[in-house]
C-alpha positions in Angstrom: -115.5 -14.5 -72.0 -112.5 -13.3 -74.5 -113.6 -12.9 -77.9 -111.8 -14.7 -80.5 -109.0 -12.7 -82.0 -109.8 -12.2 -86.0 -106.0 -12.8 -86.3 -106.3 -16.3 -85.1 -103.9 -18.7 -87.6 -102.5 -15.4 -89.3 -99.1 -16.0 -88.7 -96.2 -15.2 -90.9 -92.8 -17.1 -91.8 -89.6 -17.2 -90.0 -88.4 -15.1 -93.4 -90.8 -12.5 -93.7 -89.5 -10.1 -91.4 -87.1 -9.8 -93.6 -87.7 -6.3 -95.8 -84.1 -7.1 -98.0 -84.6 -10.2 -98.7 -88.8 -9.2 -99.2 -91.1 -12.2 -100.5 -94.9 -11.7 -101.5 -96.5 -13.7 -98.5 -100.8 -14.5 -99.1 -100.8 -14.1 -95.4 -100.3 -10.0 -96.3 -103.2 -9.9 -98.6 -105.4 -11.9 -95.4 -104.2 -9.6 -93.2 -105.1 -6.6 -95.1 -108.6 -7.6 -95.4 -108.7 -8.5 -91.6 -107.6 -5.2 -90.4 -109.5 -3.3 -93.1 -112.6 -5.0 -91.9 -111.9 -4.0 -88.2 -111.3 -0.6 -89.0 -113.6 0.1 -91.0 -116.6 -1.3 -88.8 -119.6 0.7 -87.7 -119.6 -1.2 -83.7 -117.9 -1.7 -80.8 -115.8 -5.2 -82.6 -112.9 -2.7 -83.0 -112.7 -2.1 -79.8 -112.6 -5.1 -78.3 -110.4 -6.5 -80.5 -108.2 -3.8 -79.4 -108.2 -4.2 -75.9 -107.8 -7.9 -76.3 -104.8 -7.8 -78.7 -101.9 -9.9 -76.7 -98.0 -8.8 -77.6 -97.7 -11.5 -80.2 -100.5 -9.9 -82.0 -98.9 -6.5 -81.9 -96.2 -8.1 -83.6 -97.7 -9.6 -86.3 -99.4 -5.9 -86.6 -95.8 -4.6 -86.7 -94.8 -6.9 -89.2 -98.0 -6.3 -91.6 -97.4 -2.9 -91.4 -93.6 -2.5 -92.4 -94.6 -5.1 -94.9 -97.1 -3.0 -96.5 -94.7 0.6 -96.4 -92.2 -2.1 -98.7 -94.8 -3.1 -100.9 -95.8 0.4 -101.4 -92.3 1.6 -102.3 -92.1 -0.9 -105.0 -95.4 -0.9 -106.5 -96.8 2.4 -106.2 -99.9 1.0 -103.9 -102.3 3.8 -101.7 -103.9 0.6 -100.7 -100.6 -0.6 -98.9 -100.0 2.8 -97.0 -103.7 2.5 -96.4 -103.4 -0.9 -94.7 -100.1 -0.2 -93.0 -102.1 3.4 -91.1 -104.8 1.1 -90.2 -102.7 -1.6 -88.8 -100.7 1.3 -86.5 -104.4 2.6 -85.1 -105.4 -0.4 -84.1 -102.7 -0.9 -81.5 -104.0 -0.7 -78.4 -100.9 1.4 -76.9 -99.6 5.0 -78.1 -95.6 3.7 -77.2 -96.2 0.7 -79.2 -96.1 2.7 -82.7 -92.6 3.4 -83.9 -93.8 6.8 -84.7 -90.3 8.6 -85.7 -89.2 5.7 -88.2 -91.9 3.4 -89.4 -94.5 5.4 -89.1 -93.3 8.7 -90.8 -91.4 7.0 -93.4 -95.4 5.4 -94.4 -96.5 8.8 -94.6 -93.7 10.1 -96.5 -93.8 7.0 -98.7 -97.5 8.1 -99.3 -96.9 11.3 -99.7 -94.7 10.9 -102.6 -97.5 8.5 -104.1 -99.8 11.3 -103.9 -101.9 10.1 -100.3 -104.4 12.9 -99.1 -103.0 13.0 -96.1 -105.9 14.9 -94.8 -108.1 12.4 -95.3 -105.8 9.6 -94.2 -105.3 11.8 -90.6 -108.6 12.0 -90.3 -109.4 8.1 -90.8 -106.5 7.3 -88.0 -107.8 9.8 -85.9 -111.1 8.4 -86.0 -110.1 4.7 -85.4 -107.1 5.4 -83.2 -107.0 5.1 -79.4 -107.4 8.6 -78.0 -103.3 8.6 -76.6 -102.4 7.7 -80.0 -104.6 9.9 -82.3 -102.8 12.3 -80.0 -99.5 11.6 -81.0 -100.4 11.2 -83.9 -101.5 14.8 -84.6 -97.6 15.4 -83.9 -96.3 12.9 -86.4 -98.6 13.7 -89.2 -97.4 18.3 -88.5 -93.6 16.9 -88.7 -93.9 15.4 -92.4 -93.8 19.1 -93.3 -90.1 18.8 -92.1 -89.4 15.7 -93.5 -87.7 15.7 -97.1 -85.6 12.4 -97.6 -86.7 9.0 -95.9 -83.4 8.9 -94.1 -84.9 11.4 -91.8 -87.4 9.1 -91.0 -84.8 6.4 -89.6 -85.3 4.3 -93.1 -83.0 3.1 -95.5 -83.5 2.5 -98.8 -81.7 -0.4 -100.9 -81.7 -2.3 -104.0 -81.1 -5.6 -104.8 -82.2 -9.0 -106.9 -85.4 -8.7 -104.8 -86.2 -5.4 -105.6 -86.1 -2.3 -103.3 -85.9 -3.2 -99.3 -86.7 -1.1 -96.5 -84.0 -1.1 -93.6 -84.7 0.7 -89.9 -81.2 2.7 -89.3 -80.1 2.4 -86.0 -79.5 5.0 -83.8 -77.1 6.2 -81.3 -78.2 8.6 -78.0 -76.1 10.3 -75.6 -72.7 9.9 -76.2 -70.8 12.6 -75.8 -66.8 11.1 -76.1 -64.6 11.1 -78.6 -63.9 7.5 -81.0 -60.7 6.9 -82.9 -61.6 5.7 -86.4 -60.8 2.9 -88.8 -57.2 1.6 -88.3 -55.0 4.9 -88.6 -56.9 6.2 -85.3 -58.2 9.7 -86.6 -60.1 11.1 -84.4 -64.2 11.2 -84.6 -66.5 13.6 -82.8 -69.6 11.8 -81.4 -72.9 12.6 -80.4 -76.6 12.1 -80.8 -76.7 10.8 -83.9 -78.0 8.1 -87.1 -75.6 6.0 -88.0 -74.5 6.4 -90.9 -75.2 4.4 -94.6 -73.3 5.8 -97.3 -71.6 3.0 -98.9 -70.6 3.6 -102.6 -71.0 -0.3 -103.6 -74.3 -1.9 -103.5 -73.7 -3.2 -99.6 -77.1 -5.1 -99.7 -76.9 -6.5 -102.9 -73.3 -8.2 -101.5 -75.1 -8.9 -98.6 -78.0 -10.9 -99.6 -75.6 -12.9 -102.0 -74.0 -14.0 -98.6 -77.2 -14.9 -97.1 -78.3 -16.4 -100.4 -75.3 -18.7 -100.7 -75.7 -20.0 -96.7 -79.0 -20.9 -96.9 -78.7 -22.3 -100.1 -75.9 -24.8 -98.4 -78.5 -26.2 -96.0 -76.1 -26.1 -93.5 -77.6 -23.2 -91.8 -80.7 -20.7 -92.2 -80.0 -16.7 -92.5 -82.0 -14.3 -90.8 -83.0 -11.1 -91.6 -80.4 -8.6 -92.9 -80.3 -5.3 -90.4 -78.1 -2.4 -90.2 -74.8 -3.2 -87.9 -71.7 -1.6 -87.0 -68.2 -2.8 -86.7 -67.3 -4.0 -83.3 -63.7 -3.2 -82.1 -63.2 -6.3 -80.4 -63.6 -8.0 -83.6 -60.6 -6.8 -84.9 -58.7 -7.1 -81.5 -58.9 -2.7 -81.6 -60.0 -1.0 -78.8 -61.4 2.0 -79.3 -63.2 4.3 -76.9 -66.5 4.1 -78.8 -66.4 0.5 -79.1 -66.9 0.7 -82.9 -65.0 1.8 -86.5 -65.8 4.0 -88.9 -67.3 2.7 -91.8 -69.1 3.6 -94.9 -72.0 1.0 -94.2 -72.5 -2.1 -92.1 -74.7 -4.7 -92.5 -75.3 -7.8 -90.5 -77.6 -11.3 -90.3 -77.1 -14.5 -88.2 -77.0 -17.8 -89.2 -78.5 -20.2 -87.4 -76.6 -23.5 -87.5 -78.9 -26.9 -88.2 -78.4 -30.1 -86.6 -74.8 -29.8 -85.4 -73.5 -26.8 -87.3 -72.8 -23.8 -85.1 -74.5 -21.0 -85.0 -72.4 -17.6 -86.6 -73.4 -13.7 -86.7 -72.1 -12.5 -90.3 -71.4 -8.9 -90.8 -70.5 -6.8 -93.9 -68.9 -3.5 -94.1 -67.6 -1.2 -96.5 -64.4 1.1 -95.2 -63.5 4.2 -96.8 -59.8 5.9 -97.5 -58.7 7.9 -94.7 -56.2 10.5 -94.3 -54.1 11.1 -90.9 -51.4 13.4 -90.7 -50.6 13.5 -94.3 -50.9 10.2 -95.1 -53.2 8.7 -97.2 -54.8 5.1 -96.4 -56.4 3.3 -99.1 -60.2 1.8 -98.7 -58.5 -1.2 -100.3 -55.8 -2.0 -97.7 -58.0 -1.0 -94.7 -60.2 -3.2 -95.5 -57.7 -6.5 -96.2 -56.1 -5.2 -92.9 -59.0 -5.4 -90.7 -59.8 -8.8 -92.6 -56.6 -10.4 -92.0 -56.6 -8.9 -87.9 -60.5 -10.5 -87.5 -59.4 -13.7 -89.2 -57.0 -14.5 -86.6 -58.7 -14.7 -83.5 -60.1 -17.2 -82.7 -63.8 -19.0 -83.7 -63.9 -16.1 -86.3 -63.2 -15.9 -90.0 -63.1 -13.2 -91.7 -62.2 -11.8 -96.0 -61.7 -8.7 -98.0 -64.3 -7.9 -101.1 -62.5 -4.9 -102.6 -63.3 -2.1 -99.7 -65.8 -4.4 -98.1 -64.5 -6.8 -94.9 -66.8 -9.5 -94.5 -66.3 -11.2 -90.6 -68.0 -14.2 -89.7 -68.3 -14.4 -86.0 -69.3 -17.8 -83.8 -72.1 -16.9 -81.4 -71.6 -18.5 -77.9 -73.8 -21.8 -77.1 -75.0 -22.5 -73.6 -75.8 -25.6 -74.3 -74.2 -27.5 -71.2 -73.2 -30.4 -73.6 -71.2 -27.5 -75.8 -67.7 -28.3 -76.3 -65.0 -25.3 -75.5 -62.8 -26.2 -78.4 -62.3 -23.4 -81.3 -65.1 -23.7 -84.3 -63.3 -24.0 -87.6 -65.8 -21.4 -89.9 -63.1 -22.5 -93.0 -65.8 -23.9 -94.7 -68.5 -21.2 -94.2 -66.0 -18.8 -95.4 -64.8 -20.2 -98.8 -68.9 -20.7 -99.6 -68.6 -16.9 -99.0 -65.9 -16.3 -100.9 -67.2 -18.4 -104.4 -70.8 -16.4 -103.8 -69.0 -13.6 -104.0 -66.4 -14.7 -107.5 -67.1 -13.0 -110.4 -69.0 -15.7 -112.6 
């Protein structure tokens, strides 16, 4: 007979994956006593709990434990890092753990709060499944290498909610050559992060966005990610698919009752010179504003050298009607969030 899971009615909101946007949830707090009390039992319980744990579970473990790396960052917590270590070992497979972004940017988080991580090795050794104390032996020797939480696939931000936590995406295996921005200068690619550099506050511009959506009722905004610009959006083609920019951020926006459903993305582009001549952040980024705003179902403004494209997301609803979505009014709630009071 399955045992009950001890995660049985834990279950988090629709929002709380979202580590921009971060909100104190009481199901963290529940969580943390639930998995502290598995891991720290003297039994077989944590054992079967593991090997009963179904992929929504793991999820939720997932969740708890990015959770707890955010809290940590802003409030200085051992207890957090703690919980979020825990939470990894109990997963019942070694792949499961995002071992070279979530997991080493706890330990460097912990590390900067002062975490023996001696001690904390040797408690996730002792609780982990044997594959991934294993791998973990690796993870916790690279730290020694690690000196900036970007190496650790992790963005840091800053915004009305406080600091936010934002997995960087990366790129494997390409190894063409993309034509950047609008002036085409040419960009060497390879294995490589992409890149987050933007010299405005990118997030703080883009929770406004998401703010000022949800607030409209007309839709609800899910959590902000890391993005690129897609060429197609700007009618470009490029042989990398994507532009150059400084930073790109992106959510979707889920349309309720009849209001369609939009991706939103927001990217800052930088000057560029090409064969002497110089092209301003400024009018690269009105450019590829005014080029996405005219095709159609797509909207799209300029925010100094940010370009902010609203996008509508196909429907396969069979009763879906094939005429153009007008996003007019999306877009000028966009552009008043972003109006200088």
């Amino acid at each position: 007979m399955s045992l009950l899971s001890p995660f049985a009615g834990l279950r988090y909101d629709d929002h709380d994956d979202d580590l921009v946007r971060f909100r104190e949830s009481s199901i963290d707090e529940k969580f943390s006593a639930t998995v502290r009390s598995l891991f720290d039992a003297l039994d077989d319980r944590r054992e079967e709990v593991r090997s009963e744990l179904d992929d929504e579970e793991c999820d939720l473990l997932l969740l708890f434990a990015r959770r707890r790396a955010v809290s940590a960052r802003r409030g200085g917590s051992l207890r957090s890092i703690s919980d979020a270590l825990d939470a990894y070992a109990l997963l019942p497979e070694e792949n499961t753990v995002p071992w070279e972004s979530w997991f080493k940017a706890t330990l460097f988080i912990g590390r900067d709060l002062g975490l023996d991580l001696d001690d904390a090795h040797q408690r996730f050794v002792g609780g982990a499944a044997e594959q991934t104390a294993q791998r973990a032996d690796v993870a916790f020797d690279a730290l020694a290498r690690i000196e900036s939480l970007v190496q650790c696939h992790v963005i840091e931000v800053d915004t009305s909610y406080g600091v936010g936590l934002i997995e960087t995406t990366v790129v494997r295996d390409q190894n063409s050559r993309s034509w950047g921005g609008l002036t085409g200068q040419p960009v060497t690619l390879g294995q490589y992060q992409v890149e987050f550099a933007p010299t405005t506050n990118l997030a703080q511009t883009t929770v406004t966005i998401a703010d000022a959506l949800d607030a409209s009722g007309l839709v609800t905004c899910t959590s902000i990610r890391q993005d690129q610009l897609v060429g197609a959006t700007f009618n470009l083609v490029t042989s990398g698919s994507y532009l150059e920019s400084l930073g790109c951020l992106g959510f979707f926006a889920d349309g309720v009752d009849d209001q369609p459903t939009f991706a939103v993305v927001v990217a800052e582009v930088g000057s560029e010179d090409h064969f002497d001549v110089h092209y301003d952040a400024l009018d690269l980024a009105q450019e590829l504003a005014d080029a996405a705003d005219e095709i159609e179902d797509q909207s799209a403004l300029a925010q100094g050298p940010c370009v902010i494209v609203l996008s509508v997301l196909p429907s396969f609803d069979e009763t879906a009607s094939d005429d153009a979505i007008d996003l007019a009014n999306f877009l000028e709630l966009t552009r008043t969030a972003l109006s200088p009071v």
